[in-house]
DOLO-199034 format. One record per residue (C-alpha): residue in three letters; x, y, z; residue number from 1. Coordinates in Angstrom, 3 decimals, m for minus. Layout:
N
- code|east|north|up|pos
- ALA|X|Y|Z|NUM
...
This chain:
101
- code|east|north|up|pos
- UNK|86.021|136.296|60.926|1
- UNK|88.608|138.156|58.813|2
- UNK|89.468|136.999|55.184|3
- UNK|92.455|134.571|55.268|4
- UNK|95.886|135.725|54.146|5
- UNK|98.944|134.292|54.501|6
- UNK|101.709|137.014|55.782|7
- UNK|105.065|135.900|55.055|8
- UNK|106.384|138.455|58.288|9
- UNK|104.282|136.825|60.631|10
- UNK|104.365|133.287|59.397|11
- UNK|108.551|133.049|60.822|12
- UNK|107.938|130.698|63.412|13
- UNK|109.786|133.450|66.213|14
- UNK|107.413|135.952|65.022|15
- UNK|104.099|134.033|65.004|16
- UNK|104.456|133.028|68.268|17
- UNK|105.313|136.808|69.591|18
- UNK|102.388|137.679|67.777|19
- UNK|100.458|134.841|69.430|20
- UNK|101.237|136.219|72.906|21
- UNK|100.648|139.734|72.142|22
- UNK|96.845|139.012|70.792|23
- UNK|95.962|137.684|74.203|24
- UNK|97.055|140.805|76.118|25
- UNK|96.981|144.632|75.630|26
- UNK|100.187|144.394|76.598|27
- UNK|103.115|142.808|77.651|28
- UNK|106.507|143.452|78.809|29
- UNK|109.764|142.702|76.859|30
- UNK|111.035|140.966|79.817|31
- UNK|108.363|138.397|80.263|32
- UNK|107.699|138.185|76.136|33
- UNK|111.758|137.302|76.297|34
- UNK|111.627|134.627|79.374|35
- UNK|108.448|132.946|77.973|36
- UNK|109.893|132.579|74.266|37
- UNK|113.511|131.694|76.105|38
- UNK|115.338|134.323|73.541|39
- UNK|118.429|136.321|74.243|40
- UNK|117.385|140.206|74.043|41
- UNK|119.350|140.606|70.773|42
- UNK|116.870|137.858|69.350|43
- UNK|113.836|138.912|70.401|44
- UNK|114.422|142.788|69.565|45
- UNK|115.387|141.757|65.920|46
- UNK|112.063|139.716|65.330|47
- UNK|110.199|142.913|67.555|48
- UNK|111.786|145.472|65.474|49
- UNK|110.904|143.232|62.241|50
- UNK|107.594|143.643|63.225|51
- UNK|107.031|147.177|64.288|52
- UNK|108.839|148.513|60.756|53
- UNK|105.557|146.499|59.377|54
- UNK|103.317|148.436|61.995|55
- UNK|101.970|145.496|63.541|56
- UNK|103.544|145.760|66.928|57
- UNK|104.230|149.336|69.148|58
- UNK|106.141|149.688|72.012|59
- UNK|106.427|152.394|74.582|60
- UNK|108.480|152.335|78.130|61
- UNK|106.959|153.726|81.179|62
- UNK|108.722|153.148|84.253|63
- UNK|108.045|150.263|86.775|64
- UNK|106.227|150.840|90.679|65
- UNK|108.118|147.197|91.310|66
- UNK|111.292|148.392|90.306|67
- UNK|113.936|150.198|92.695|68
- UNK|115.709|151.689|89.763|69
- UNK|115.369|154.088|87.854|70
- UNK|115.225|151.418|84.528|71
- UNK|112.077|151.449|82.588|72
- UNK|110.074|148.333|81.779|73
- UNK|109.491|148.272|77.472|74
- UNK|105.404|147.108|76.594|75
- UNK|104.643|145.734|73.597|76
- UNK|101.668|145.492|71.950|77
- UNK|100.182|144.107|69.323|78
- UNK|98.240|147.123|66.858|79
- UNK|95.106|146.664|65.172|80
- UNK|96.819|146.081|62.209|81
- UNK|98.612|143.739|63.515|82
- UNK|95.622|141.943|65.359|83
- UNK|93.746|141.974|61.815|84
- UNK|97.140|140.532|60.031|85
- UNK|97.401|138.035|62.795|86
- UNK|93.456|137.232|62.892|87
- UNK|93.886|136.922|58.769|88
- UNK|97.044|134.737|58.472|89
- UNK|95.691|132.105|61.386|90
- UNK|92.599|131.765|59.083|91
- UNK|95.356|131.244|56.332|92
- UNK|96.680|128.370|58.013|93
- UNK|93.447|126.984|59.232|94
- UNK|91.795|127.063|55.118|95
- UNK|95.450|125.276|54.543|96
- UNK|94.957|122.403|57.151|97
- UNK|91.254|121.806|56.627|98
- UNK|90.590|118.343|55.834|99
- UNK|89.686|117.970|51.660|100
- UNK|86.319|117.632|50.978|101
């Protein structure tokens, strides 16, 4: 288990929960990140872009066998960096709510 460490970029409650989706997939697609948090685009590419300058998230396009257009779908994904911050600031929170001894 990694050291706790609480990480004021992650802890924004917006944030923490992108980063909670992202650790459970290699990667997921801004569309579906966006429907499942029920954030306008503008919303969730602020907190996205918040965390990439940090280098905890990536994203790449790559276009879509579903789609008719000629639109590409955006992945995200959670780095190791960011899986290790992530990892470290839920054992942060954990050491904070464990019962006193």
């Amino acid at each position: 288990m990694s050291e706790p460490h609480f990480d004021e970029t992650i802890h924004a409650p917006l944030r923490l929960r992108i980063c909670g989706l992202l650790r459970r997939v290699d990667q997921l697609d801004f569309a579906v990140l966006r429907d499942t948090l029920n954030v306008p685009d503008a919303t969730l590419s602020k907190h996205v872009k918040t965390l990439a300058n940090t280098g905890y998230v990536s994203s790449h396009k790559a276009a879509s066998a579903s789609r008719t257009d000629a639109r590409r779908v955006t992945w995200l994904s959670l780095t190791p960096s960011g899986q290790a911050a992530f990892d470290a600031h839920i054992h942060a929170l954990q050491e904070i709510a464990k019962p006193s001894s």
